[in-house]
VEXMAR-119959 format. One record per residue (C-alpha): residue in one letter; x, y, z. Coordinates in steps of 0.2 Angstrom, whole numbers, plus 5000, padded with zeros to 4 digits. Layout:
<atoms>
+------+------+------+------+
! code !    x !    y !    z !
+------+------+------+------+
!    A !    X !    Y !    Z !
...
+------+------+------+------+
</atoms>
This chain:
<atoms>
+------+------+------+------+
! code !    x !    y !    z !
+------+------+------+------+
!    X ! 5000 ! 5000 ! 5000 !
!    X ! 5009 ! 5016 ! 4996 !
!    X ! 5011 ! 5028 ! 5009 !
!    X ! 4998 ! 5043 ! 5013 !
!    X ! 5001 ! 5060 ! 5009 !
!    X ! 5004 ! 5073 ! 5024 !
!    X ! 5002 ! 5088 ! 5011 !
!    X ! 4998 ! 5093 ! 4995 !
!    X ! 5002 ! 5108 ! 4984 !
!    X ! 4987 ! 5120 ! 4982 !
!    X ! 4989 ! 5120 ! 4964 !
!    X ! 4983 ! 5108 ! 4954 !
!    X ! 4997 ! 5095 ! 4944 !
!    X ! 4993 ! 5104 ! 4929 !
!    X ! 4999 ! 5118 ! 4932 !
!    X ! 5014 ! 5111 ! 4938 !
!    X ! 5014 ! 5100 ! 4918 !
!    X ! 5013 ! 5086 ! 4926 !
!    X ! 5008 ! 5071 ! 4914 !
!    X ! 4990 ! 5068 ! 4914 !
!    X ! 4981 ! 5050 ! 4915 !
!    X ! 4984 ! 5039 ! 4903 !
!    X ! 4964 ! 5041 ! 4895 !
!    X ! 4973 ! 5059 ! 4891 !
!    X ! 4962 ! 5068 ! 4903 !
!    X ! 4971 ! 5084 ! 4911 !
!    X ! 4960 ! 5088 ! 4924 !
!    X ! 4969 ! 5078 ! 4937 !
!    X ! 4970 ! 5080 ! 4957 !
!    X ! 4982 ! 5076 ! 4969 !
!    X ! 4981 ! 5058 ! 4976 !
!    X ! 4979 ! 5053 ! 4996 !
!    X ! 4996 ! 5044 ! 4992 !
!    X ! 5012 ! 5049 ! 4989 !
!    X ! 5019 ! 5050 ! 4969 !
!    X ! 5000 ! 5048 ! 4963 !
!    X ! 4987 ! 5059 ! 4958 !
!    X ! 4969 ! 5054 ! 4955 !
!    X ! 4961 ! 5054 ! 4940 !
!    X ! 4943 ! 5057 ! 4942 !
!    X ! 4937 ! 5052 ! 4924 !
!    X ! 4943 ! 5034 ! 4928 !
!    X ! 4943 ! 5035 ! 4947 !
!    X ! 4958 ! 5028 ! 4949 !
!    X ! 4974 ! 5035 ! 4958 !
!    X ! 4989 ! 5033 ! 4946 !
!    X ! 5008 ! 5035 ! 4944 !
!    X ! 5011 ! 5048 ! 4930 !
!    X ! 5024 ! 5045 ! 4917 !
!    X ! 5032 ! 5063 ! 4921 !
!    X ! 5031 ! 5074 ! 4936 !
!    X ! 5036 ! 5091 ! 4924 !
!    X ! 5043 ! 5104 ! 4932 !
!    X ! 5049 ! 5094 ! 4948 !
!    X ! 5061 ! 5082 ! 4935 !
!    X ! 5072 ! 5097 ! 4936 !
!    X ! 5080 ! 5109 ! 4943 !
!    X ! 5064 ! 5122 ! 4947 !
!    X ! 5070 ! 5144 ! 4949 !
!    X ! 5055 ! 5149 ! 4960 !
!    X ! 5057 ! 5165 ! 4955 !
!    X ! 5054 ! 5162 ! 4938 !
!    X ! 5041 ! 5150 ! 4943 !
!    X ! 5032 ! 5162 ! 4954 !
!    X ! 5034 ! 5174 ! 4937 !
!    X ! 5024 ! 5163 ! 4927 !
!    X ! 5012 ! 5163 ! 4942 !
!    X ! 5016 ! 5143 ! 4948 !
!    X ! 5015 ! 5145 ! 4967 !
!    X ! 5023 ! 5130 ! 4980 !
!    X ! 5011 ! 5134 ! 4995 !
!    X ! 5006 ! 5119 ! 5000 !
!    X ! 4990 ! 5113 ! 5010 !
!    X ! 4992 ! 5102 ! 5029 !
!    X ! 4980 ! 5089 ! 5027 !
!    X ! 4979 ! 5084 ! 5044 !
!    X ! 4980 ! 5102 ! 5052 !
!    X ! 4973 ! 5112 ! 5038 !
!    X ! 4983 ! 5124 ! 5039 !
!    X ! 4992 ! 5131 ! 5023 !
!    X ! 5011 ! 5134 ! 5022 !
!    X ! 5015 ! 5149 ! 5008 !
!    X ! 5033 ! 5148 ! 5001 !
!    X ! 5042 ! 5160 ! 5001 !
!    X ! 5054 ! 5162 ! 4987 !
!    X ! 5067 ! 5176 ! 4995 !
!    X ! 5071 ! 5161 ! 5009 !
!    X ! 5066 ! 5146 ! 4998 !
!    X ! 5056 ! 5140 ! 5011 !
!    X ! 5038 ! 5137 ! 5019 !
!    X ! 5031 ! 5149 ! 5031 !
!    X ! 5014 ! 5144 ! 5040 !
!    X ! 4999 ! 5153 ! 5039 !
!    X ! 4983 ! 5155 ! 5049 !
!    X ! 4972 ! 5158 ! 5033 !
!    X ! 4961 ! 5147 ! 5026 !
!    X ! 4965 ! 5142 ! 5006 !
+------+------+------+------+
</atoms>
């Protein structure tokens, strides 16, 4: 059983490019499990083939230029964590997503 994920990005994986479902459908979540996302076409969580923009090196400056964010979403606290790309790092926060 692969492992559960503890947080999630607050952008969906295609903004990130990463590869959609094999039935070609785009419109993709993030899984409950670590290195899935969950297609809701077939309803099935799945491995995709690339992860885009985490297969390499990522400049979050640029990336926040292009208006990709990295804030990220604590599943079991609900609480969201906004990175901040002048200390490449997360920094908690009380507001809601």
């Amino acid at each position: 059983m692969p492992e559960k994920r503890e947080w999630c990005y607050l952008q969906p994986p295609a903004v990130f490019e990463v590869a959609p479902c094999e039935c070609g459908n785009h419109d993709t979540q993030w899984s409950e499990f670590k290195g899935h996302l969950w297609c809701p076409e077939c309803k099935k969580d799945f491995i995709p083939m690339h992860n885009g923009v985490f297969d390499g090196p990522i400049p979050a400056e640029l990336a926040a230029n292009l208006g990709i964010t990295f804030d990220r979403y604590i599943i079991e606290t609900g609480e969201v964590e906004r990175y901040d790309t002048k200390q490449l790092g997360w920094v908690r926060s009380t507001e809601n997503a």
